[in-house]
C-alpha positions as CSV (number, residue, x, y, z in Angstrom):
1,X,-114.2,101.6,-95.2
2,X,-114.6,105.4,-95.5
3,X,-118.3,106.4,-94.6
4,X,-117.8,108.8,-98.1
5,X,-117.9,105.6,-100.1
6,X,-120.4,103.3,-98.5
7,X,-123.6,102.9,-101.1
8,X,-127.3,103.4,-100.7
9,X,-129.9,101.2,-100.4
10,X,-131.0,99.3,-103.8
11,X,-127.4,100.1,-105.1
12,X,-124.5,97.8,-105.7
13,X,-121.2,97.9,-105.6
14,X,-120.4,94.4,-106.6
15,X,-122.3,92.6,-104.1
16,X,-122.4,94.3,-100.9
17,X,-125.7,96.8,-100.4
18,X,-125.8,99.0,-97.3
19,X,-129.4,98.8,-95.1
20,X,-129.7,101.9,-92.5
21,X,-131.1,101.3,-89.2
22,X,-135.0,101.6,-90.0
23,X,-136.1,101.9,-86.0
24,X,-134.2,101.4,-83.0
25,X,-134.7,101.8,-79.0
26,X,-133.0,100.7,-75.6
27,X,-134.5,98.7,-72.7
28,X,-133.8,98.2,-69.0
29,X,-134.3,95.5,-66.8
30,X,-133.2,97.6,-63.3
31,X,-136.8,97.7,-61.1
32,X,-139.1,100.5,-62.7
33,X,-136.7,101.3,-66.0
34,X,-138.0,97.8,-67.1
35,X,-141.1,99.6,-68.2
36,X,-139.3,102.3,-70.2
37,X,-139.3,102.9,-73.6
38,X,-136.9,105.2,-74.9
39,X,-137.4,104.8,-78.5
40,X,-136.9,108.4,-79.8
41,X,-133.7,109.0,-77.5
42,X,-130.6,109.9,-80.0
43,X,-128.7,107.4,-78.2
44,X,-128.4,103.6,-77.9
45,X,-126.8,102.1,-74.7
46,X,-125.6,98.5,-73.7
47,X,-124.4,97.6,-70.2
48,X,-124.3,93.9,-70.0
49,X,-127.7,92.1,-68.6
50,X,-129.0,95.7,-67.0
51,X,-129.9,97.5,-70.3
52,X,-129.2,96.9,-74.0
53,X,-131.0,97.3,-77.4
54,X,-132.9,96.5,-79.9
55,X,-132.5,97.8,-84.0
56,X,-133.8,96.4,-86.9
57,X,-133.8,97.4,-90.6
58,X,-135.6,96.7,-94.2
59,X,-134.6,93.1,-95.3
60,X,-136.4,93.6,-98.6
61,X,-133.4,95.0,-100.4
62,X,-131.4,91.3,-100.2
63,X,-134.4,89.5,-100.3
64,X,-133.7,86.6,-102.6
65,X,-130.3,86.7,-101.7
66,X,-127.8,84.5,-99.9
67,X,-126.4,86.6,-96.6
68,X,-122.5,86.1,-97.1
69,X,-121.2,88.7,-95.0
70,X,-123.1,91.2,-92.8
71,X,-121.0,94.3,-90.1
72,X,-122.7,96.2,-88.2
73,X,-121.2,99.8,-88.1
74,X,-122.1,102.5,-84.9
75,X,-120.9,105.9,-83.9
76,X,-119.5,105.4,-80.3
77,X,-120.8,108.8,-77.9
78,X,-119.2,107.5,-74.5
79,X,-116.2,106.1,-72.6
80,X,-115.6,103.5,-72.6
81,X,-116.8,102.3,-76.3
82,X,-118.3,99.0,-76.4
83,X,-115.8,96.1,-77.2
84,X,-117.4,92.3,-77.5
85,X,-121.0,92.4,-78.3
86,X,-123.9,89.9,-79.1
87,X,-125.9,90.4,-81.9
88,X,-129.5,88.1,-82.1
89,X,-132.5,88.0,-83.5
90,X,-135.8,88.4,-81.5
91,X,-139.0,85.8,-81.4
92,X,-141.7,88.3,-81.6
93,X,-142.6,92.0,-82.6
94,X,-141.9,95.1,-81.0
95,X,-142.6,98.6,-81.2
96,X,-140.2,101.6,-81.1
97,X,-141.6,104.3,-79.7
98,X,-141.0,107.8,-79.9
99,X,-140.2,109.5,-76.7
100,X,-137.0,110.3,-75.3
101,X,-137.6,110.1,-71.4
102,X,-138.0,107.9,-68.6
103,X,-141.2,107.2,-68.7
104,X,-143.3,104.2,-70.0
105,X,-145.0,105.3,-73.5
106,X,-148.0,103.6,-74.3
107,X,-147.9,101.2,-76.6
108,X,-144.3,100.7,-77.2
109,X,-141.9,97.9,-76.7
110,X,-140.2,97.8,-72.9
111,X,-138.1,95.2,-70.9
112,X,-140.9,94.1,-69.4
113,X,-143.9,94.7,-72.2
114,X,-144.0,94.0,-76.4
115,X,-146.9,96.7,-75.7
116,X,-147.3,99.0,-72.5
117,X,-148.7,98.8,-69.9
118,X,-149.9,95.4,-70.3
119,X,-149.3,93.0,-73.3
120,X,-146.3,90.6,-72.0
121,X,-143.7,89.4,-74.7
122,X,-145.2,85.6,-74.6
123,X,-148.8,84.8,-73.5
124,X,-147.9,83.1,-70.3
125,X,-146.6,86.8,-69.0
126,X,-142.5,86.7,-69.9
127,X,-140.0,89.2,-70.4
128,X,-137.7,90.4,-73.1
129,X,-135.6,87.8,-71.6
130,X,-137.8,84.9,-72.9
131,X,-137.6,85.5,-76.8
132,X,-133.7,86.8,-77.2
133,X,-130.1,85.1,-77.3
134,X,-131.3,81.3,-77.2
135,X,-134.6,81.1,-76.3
136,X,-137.9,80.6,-78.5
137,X,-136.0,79.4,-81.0
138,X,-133.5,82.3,-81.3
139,X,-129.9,82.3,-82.5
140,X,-127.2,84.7,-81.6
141,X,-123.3,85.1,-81.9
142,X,-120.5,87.7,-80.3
143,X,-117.7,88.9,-81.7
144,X,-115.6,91.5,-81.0
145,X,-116.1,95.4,-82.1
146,X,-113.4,97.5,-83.7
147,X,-111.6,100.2,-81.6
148,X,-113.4,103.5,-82.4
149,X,-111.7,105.5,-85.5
150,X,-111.1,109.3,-85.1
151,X,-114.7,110.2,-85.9
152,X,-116.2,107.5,-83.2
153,X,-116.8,105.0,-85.8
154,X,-116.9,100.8,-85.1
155,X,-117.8,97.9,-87.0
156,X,-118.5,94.7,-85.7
157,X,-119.2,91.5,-87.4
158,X,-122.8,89.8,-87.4
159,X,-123.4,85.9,-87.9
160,X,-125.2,86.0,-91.1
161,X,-127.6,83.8,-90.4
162,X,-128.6,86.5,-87.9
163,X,-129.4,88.4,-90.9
164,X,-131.2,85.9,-93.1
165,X,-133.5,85.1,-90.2
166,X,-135.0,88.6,-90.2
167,X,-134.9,88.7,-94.5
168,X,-136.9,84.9,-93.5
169,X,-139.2,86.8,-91.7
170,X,-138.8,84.5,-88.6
171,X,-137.0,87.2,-86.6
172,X,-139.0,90.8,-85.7
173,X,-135.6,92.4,-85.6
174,X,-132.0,92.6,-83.6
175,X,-130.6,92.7,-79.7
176,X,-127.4,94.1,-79.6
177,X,-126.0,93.1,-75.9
178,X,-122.7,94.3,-74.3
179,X,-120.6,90.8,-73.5
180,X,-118.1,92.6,-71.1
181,X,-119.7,93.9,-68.5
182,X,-117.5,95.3,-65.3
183,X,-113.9,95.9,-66.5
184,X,-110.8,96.5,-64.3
185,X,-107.5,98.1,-64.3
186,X,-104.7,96.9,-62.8
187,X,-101.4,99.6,-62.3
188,X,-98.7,97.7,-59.9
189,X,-100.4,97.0,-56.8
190,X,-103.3,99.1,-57.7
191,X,-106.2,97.4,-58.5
192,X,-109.4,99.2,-59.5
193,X,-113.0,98.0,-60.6
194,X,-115.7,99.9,-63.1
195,X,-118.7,97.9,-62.5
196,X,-121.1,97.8,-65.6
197,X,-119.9,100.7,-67.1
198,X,-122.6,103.0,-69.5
199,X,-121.5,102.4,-73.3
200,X,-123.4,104.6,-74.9
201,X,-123.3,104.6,-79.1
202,X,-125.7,107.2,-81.5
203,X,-129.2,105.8,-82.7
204,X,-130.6,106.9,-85.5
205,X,-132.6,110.0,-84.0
206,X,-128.9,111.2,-83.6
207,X,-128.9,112.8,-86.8
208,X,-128.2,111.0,-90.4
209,X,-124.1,111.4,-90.3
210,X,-124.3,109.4,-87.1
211,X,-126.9,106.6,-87.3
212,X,-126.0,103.3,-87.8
213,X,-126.5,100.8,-90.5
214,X,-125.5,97.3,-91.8
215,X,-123.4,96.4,-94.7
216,X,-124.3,93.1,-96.2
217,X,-122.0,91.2,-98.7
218,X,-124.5,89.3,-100.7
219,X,-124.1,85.6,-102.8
220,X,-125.8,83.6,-104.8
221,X,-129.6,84.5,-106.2
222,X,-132.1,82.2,-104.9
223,X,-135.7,82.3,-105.7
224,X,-136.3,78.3,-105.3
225,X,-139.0,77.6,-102.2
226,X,-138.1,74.2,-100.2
227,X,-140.5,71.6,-100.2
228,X,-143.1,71.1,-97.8
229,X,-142.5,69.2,-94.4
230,X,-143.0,66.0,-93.8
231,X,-142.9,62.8,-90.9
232,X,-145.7,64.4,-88.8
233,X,-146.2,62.8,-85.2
234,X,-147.3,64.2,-82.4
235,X,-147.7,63.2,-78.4
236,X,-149.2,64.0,-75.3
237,X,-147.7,62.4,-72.3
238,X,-146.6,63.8,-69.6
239,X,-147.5,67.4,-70.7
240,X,-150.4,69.9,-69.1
241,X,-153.6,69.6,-70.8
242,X,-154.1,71.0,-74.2
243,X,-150.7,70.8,-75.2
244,X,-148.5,69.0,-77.2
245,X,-145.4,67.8,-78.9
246,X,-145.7,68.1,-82.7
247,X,-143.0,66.9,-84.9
248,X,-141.9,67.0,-88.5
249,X,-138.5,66.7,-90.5
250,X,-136.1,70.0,-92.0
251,X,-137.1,69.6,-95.7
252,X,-135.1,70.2,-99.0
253,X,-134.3,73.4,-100.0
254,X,-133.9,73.4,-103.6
255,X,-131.8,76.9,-103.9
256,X,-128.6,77.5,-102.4
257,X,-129.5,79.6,-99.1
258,X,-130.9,76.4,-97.0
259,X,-134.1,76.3,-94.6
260,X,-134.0,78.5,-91.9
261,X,-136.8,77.8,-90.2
262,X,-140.8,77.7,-90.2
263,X,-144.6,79.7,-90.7
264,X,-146.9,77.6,-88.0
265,X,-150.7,78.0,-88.5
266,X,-152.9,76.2,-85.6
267,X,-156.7,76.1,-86.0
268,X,-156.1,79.0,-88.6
269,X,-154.0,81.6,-86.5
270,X,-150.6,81.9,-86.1
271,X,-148.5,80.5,-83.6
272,X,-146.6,82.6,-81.4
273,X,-143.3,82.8,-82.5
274,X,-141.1,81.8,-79.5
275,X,-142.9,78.4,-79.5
276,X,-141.8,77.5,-83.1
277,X,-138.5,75.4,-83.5
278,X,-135.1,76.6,-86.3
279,X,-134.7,74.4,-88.4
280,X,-132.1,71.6,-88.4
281,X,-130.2,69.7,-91.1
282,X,-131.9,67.8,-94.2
283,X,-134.0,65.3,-93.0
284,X,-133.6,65.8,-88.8
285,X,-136.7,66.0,-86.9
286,X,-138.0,69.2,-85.0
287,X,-139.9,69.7,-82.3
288,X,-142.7,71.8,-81.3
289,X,-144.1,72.3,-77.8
290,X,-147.9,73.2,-78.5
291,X,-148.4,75.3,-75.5
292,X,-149.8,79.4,-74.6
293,X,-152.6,78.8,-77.4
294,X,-155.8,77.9,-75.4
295,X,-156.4,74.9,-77.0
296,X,-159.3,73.1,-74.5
297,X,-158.1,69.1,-73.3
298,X,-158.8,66.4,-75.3
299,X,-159.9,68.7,-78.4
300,X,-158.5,68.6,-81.8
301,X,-156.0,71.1,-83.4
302,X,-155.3,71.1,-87.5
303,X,-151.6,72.3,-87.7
304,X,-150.4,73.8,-91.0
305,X,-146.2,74.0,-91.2
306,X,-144.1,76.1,-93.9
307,X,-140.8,76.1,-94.4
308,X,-138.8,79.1,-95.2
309,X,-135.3,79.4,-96.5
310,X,-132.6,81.5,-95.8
311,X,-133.3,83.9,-98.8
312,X,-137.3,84.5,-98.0
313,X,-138.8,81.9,-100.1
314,X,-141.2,80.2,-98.1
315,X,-142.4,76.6,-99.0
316,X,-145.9,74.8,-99.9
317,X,-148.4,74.3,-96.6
318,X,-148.2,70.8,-94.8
């Protein structure tokens, strides 16, 4: 699709609304980098499990909406372009950051820390590793980019449900992560390796021609909440003190989108969200490991659970 003819948000063309990249920044995991922060750097790099990145945008135009279809498109500014990529949503909130160096910036969101110099992505000290691409409750698919067009462009396709967790509000965002990794070239009887090669592709500090967005192809309206959750039990055994399995069962969702997942209140504040299960089918039980919240042994916790569906509408408190 010609960039000339790709809408706005809040405008329509049928049923497919295009959402600009609203922040976006790059982590590290190599040694010191893991404390960078790059967020104000007008470029975006993956390179396998060293360094990748992390975008989101403004889920409130297709709020209310089922997610049909969703592409990602990016400017490519390197060789070689990226090729298969993941695409996931993160279990927690981060911070973009504004400078463009290699130093940490206060504050903002790093490999190593939601906040610099010292607020860990989960409470018991982890990573960025601990709440992206199947952990804390995360989901994520790969597919395989386009080749760059003559202006650099490339469009890759996104899971939906990637997208619908973020319009759920149980995602804080996206990781985009480079799947290949070292590449080689064989000519005859010459062999030759490129290990983790930089694939670099323009963020939106580029400038505005360059940035990258997502087009979304949108279905049916829904503005029906599921019902409430139900079949609580809960155990103790063979867990650390002052935690605990809790369970409960997927409710109905009386719209077409579908539960997506859950809001968990405990003793009144929320629950982080890498502890707190997707949802499953109809009627199947989930499980939630009480654990990072402090809770003293032997005391009593009042859990409150809401479901939310794949459109935004979030369910009455059980």
């Amino acid at each position: 699709m010609m960039l000339s003819a790709l809408l706005s948000v809040g405008q329509a063309k049928g049923d497919e609304v295009r959402l600009p990249v609203s922040r976006d920044t790059r982590v590290s995991s190599v040694d010191s980098e893991a404390r960078v922060s790059p967020g104000g750097s007008g470029r975006l790099k993956v390179k396998s499990y060293q360094e990748f990145s992390l975008f989101d945008v403004d889920p409130g135009p297709i709020r209310g909406r089922v997610v049909e279809r969703a592409t990602l498109h990016f400017r490519n500014v390197g060789e070689p372009p990226p090729t298969r990529l993941t695409v996931g949503t993160i279990a927690g909130e981060w911070v973009e950051g504004k400078t463009d160096g290699d130093a940490p910036e206060p504050g903002a969101s790093s490999f190593a820390f939601r906040n610099n110099p010292d607020v860990p992505w989960t409470r018991t000290g982890g990573d960025l590793a601990e709440v992206i691409l199947g952990r804390g409750g995360t989901i994520w698919r790969s597919a395989e980019a386009t080749p760059p067009d003559a202006h650099g462009w490339q469009t890759l396709a996104i899971e939906p449900s990637v997208v619908a967790a973020r319009v759920a509000g149980v995602s804080g965002g996206f990781v985009l992560f480079d799947d290949e990794g070292t590449q080689w070239k064989r000519d005859g009887e010459q062999f030759k390796v490129f290990p983790f090669p930089n694939r670099y592709v323009a963020s939106r500090e580029s400038n505005r021609a360059s940035a990258p967005y997502l087009m979304v192809t949108l279905g049916a309206e829904d503005r029906q909440p599921p019902d409430a959750p139900s079949g609580f039990g809960f155990h103790s055994q063979d867990l650390s003190p002052g935690e605990s399995l809790v369970e409960w069962q997927t409710p109905k969702d009386h719209g077409p989108a579908g539960v997506i997942g859950f809001l968990v209140r405990v003793d009144g504040r929320d629950a982080p969200r890498y502890t707190i299960p997707a949802a499953g089918k109809v009627g199947e039980p989930v499980r939630m490991h009480l654990r990072d919240l402090g809770i003293e042994p032997g005391a009593k916790a009042r859990v409150a659970v809401q479901a939310v569906d794949a459109a935004g509408n979030l369910g009455p408190e059980s």
